[in-house]
C-alpha positions as a Markdown table, in Angstrom:
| # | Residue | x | y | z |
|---|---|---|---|---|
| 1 | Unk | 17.4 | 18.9 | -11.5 |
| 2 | Unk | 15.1 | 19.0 | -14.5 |
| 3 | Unk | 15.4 | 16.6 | -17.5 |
| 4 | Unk | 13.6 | 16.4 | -21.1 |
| 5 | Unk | 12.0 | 12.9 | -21.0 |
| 6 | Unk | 9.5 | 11.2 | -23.8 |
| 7 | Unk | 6.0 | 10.3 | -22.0 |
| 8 | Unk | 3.2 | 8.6 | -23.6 |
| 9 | Unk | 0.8 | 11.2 | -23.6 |
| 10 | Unk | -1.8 | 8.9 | -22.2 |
| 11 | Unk | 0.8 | 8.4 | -19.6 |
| 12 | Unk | 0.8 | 12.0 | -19.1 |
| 13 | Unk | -2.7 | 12.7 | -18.8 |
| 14 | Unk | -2.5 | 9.9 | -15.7 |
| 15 | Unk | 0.1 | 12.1 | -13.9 |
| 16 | Unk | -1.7 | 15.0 | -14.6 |
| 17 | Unk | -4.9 | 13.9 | -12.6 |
| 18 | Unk | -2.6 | 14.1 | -9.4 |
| 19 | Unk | -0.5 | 16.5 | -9.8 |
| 20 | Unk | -0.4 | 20.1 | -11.3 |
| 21 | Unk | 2.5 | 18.8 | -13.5 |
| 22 | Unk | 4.1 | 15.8 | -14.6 |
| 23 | Unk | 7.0 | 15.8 | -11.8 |
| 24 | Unk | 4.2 | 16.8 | -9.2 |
| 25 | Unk | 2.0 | 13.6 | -10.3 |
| 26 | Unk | 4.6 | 11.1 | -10.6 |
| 27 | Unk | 5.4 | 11.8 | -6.6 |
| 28 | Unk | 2.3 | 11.9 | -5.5 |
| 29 | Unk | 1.5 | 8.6 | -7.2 |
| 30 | Unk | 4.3 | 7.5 | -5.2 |
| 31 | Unk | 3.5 | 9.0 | -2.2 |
| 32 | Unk | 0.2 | 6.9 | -2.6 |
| 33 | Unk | 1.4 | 3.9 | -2.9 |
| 34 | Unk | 3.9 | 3.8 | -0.4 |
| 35 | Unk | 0.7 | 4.6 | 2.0 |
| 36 | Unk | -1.0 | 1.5 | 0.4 |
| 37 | Unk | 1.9 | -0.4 | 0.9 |
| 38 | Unk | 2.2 | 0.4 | 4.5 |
| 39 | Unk | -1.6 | -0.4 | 5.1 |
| 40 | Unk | -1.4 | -3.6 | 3.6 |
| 41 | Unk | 1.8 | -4.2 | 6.4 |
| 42 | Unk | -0.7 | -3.3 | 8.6 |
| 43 | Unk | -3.5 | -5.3 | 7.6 |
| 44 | Unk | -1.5 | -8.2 | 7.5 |
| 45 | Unk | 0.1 | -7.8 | 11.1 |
| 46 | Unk | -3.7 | -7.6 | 12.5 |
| 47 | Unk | -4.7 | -11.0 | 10.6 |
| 48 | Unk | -1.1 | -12.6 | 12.0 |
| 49 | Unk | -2.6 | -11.6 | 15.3 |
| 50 | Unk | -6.1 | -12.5 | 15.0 |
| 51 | Unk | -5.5 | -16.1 | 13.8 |
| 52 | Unk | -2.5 | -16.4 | 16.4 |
| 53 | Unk | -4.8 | -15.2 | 18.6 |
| 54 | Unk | -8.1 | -17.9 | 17.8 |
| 55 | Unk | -5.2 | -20.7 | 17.6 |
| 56 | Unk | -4.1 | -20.3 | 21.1 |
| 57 | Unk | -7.6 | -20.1 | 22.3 |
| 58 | Unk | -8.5 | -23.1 | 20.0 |
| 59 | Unk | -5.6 | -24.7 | 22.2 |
| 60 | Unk | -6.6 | -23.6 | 25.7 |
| 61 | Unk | -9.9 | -24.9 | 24.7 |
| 62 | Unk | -9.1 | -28.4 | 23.3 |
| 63 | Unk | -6.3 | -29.1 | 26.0 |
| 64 | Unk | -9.0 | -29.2 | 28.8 |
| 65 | Unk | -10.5 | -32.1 | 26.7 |
């Protein structure tokens, strides 16, 4: 489905720098930060683990005190 839309032509010279077209550069922008998204998920899982990780070795360590 295409539609006529107004863009800010500053807007569209952003799009344009990731896709061949507008519609091309507005998904891959998306595409993009969906995988940022999903690494910062990621990242933030592995410093859950890591600190509960230390804590419970903090523990185990202290307890024998």
């Amino acid at each position: 489905m295409s539609r006529v839309v107004r863009i800010d032509e500053e807007a569209l010279e952003v799009a344009l720098k990731y896709g061949k077209n507008l519609s091309l550069g507005v998904m891959k922008m998306e595409e993009m930060l969906k995988k940022q998204e999903r690494a910062k998920r990621d990242y933030t899982a592995m410093e859950e683990m890591v600190r509960r990780t230390i804590r419970e070795e903090l523990e185990v360590l202290t307890s024998r005190y």
